[in-house]
N, C-alpha and C positions, 0 to 999 in steps of 0.2 A: 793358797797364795793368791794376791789380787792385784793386777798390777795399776799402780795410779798414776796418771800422766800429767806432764806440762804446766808447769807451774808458769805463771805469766810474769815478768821480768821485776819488780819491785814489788814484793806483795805485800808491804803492807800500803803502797797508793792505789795499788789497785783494788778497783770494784769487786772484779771476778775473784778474788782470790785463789785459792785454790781448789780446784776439783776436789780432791779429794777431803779437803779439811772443811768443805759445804757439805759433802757428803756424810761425814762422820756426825759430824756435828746433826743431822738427822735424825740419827738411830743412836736411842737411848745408850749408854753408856752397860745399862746388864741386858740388853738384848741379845735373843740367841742369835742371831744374824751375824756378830762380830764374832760369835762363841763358832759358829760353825764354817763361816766365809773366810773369817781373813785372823789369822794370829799371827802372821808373815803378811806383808806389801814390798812392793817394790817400787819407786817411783821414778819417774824418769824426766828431768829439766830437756826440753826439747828444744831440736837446733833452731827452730823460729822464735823462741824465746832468746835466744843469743843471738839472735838477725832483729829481728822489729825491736828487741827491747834492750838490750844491752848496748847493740850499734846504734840504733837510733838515739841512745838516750847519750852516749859520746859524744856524736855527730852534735847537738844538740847543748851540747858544754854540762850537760849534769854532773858530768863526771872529768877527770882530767883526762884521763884515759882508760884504754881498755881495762886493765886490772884493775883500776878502781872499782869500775860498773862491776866487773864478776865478784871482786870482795864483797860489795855491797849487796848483791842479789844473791851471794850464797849466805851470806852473815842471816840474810830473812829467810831466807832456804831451811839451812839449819835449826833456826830457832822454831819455825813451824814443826818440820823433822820431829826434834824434840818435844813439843809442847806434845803434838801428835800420838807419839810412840809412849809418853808420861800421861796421858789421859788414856790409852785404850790400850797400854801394855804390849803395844806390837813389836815384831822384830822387823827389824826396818831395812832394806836393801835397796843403794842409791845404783841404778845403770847409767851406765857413761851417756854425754849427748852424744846420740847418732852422727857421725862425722860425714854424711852424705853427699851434703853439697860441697862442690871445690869453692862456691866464694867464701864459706864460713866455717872450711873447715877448720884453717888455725883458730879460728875464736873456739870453736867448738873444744878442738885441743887442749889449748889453752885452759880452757874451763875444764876439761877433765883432768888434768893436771893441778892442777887449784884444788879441784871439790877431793882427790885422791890424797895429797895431804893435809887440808881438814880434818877429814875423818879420818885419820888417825891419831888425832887427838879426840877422838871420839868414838870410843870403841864400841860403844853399844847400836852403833850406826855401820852396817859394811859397805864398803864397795865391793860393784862388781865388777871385776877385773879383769875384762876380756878384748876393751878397745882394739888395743894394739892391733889382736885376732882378725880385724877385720880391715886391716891396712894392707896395702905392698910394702916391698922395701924404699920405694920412693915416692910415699905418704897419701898415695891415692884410695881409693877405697875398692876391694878384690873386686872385678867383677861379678863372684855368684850371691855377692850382697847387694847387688843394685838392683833397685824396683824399677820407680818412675823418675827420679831424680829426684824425689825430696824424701822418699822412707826406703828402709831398709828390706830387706827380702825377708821374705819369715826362714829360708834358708841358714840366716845366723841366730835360730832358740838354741841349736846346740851350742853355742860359746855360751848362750845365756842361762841354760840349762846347767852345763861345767860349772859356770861360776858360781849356781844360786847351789850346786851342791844335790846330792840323793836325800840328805836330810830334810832339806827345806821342802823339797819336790813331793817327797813323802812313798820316793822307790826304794827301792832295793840296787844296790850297785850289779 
């Protein structure tokens, strides 16, 4: 399992595109490296990617509004996803954005809510389904998830661990 991070807000204008589809695109398609590293990834749209790029790109009249910008940045999201998991056969497991900060956390939201029905029109793509797990009852984020105020504690791999399953992990229950 290899987890790939933060996809930068519209990828197909941006330069950097994504880590990980720079990465792939590296190593040969029969290299042992994808044969022994990665037949499962997991990737994760990061909440500054919903802060610098999604709000800015509102703020900005790109879009009419918030949902627009998420349709359209998950529309590029997916389609990489795809092209991704059809070029190198992977099984592909999307994690919620980290709900961390309180100014972003409803976009944050918002976007996990979006990208969670998506992909279920796309079954060969799962989420991972543990967000909620790391809220209170009154939307804040538990305290024994809080790092420094922008990442999560590594105290929440067990919801991520639940979610991605014994199968994937490659344990024994």
């Amino acid at each position: 399992m290899i987890g790939l991070a933060s996809p930068p807000h519209t990828i197909q204008y941006n330069t950097n595109c994504l880590r990980c589809f720079r990465i792939q695109n590296r190593v040969p398609a029969d290299s042992a490296v994808w044969c022994s590293l990665c037949s499962a990834i997991y990737t994760v749209f990061g909440e500054i990617d919903c802060r610098e790029g999604i709000l800015v790109a509102v703020e900005r009249l790109q879009y009419r509004d918030l949902a627009e910008g998420i349709d359209v940045a998950q529309k590029h999201y997916l389609k990489m996803l795809q092209r991704l998991q059809k070029k190198r056969e992977f099984q592909i497991f999307v994690h919620p954005v980290p709900p961390v900060m309180d100014i972003t956390r409803p976009t944050c939201l918002e976007w996990n809510k979006r990208m969670e029905a998506k992909l279920h029109a796309v079954p060969s793509i799962a989420w991972l389904d543990f967000a909620t797990g790391l809220m209170t009852a009154d939307g804040k984020l538990q305290k024994q998830y809080e790092l420094d105020g922008i990442h999560l504690h590594p105290a929440y791999i067990p919801l991520l661990e639940a979610a991605l399953g014994s199968d994937v992990l490659g344990v024994d229950d």
